[in-house]
N, C-alpha and C positions, 0 to 999 in steps of 0.2 A: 504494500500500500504506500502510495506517494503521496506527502501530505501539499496541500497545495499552501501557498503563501498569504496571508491576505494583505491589504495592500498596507499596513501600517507595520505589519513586521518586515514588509520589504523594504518598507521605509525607512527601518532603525537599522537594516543589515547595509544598507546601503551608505547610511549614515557613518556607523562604524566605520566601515571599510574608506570610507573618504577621511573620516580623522586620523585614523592610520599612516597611509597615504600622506598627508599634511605632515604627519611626525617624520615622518623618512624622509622628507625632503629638506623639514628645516633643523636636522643633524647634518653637521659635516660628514663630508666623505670621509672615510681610512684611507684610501687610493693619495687623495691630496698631501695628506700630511707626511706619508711616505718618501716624499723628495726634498723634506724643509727640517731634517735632522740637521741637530746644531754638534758643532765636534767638540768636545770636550777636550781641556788642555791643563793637564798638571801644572803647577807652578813649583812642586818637588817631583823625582823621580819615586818609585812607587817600588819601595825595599822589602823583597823577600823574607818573611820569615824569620829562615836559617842563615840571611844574610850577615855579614857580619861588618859591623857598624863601629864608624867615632865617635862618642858622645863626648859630649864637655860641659862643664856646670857652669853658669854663666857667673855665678858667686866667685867662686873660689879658682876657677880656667883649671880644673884638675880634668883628664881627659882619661878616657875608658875606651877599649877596642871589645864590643862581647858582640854576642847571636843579639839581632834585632830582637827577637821573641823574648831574649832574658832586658834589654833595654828598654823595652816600655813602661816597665810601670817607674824608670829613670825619669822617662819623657815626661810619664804625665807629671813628675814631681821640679817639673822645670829644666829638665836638661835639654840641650840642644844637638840635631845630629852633624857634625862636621864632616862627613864622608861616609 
């Protein structure tokens, strides 16, 4: 059995379907924004880990050679990397 339409549900499907419609057009495209990637640029070099780093206290100019990994919690307490 095919139920048939009457003309006020056709109305609100029709409805729908046009707000819909309305919303898809006033999003941007994904397509567009694809070719307007901004490059990203370090202003430090980006140290490995197991890297192994200079640090220096900017107090006391006393300098340290260890693993970047063992140097951070250096940094966060104000030391600086020299190399």
């Amino acid at each position: 059995m095919s139920k048939k339409w009457t003309e006020q549900e056709a109305a609100r499907w029709q409805t729908q379907q046009d707000e819909a419609e309305a919303e898809r057009e006033a999003q941007p495209s994904s397509d567009a924004d694809e070719g307007s990637q901004e490059t990203f640029v370090r202003e430090e070099r980006k140290v490995g880990r197991n890297e192994k780093v200079t640090i220096r206290d900017p107090e006391s100019g006393e300098e340290q050679t260890l693993k970047y990994k063992q140097a951070e919690a250096m940094l966060a307490q104000g030391w600086k990397i020299v190399s």
